[in-house]
C-alpha positions in Angstrom: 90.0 112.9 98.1 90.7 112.3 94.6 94.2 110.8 93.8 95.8 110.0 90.0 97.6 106.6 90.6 100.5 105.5 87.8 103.5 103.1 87.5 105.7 102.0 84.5 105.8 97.8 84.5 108.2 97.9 87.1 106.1 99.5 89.8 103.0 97.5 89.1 102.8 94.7 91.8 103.4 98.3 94.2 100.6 99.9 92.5 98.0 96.9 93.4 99.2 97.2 96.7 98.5 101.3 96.6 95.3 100.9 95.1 94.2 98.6 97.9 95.1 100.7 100.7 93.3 103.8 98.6 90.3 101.7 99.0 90.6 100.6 102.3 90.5 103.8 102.7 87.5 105.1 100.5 89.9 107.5 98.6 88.0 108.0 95.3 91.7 106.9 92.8 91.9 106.9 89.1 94.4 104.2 87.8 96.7 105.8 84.6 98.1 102.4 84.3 100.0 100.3 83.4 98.5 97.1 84.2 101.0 95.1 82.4 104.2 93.5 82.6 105.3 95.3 79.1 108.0 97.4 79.0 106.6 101.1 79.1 107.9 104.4 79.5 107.9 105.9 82.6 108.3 109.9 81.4 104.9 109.0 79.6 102.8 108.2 82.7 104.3 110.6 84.8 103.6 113.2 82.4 99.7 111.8 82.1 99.1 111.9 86.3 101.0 115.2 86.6 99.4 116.7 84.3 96.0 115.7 85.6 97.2 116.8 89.1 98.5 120.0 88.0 95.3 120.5 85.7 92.9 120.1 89.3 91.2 117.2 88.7 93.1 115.2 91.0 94.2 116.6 94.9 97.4 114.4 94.5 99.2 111.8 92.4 101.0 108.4 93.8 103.9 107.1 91.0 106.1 104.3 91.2 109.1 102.9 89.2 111.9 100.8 90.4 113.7 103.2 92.3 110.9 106.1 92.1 113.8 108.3 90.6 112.9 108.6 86.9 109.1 109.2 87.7 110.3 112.1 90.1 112.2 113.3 88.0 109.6 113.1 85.1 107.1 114.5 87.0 108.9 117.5 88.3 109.1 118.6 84.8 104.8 119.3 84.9 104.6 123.1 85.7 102.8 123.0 88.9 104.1 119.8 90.0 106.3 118.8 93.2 106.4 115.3 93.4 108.7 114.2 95.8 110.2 110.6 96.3 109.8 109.1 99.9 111.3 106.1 101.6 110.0 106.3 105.2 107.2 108.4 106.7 109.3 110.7 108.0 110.1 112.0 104.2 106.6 111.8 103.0 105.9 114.2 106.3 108.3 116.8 105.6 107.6 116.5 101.8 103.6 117.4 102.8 105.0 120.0 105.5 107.5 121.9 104.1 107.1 121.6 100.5 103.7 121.2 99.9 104.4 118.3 97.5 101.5 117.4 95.6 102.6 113.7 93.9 104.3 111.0 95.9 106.7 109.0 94.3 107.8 105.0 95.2 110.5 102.7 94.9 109.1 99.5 93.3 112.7 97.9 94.5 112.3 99.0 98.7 110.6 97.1 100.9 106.3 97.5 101.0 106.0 97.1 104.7 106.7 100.7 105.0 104.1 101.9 102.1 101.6 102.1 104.2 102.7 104.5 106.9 104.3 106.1 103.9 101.3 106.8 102.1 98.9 107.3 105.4 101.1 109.3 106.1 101.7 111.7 102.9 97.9 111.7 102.6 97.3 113.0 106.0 99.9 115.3 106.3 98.8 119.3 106.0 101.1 121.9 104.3 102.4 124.0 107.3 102.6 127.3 105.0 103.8 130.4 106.9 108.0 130.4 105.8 107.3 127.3 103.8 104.8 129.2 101.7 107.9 131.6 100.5 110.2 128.8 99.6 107.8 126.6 97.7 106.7 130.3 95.9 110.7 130.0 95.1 110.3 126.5 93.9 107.1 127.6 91.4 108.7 130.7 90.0 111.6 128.8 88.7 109.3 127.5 86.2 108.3 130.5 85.4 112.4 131.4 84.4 
């Protein structure tokens, strides 16, 4: 599974964290930074990795900010994105389930002991299709207005 990985300076002790248990895991990851403590722009990186997941080179995309808001939000705004932000495992299930989400967004400022069930998870979790298959068609085709 090939996964785009990106934070703003905010998320980036999270992403270390994330990139461990991607290996742990021997998920093939690309990192789309940053790897620094300067400031950056989140709408920049979420832009990069949805674009990238959108574009079929990556399966999914994992971003994190402080409160995983902005980079939703951010990342939403990629045609063929549906990033969704997730707290517990329960969220990251029905976000794989229901909405076929395709990036994961994190909160830098929440707890980590949940971001590995989280992510386990969001990466394990199948898109049920069937009536969820007509609503996320929904979701696409407001792009498309």
């Amino acid at each position: 599974m090939r996964i785009a990985v990106g934070c703003d300076h905010r998320g980036r002790d999270l992403k270390e964290l994330v990139i461990r248990l991607l290996a742990e895991a021997n998920h093939d990851y690309n990192d789309f930074g940053t790897n620094s403590d300067e400031p950056v722009d989140y709408p920049d990186i979420a832009k990069e990795v949805g674009e990238a997941v959108a574009g079929g080179q990556y399966e999914y995309g994992i971003l994190m900010c402080g409160t995983g808001i902005g980079m939703s939000m951010a990342a939403n705004k990629v045609r063929g994105i549906r990033a969704a932000l997730c707290h517990n495992a329960f969220a990251a299930r029905r976000a794989r389930q229901h909405n076929n989400a395709n990036i994961l967004c994190l909160s830098a400022e929440e707890s980590m002991e949940l971001v590995p069930e989280i992510l386990e998870t969001f990466l394990t979790t199948e898109f049920e299709g069937g009536r969820h298959q007509r609503r996320v068609d929904k979701i696409m085709e407001i792009e498309s207005s």
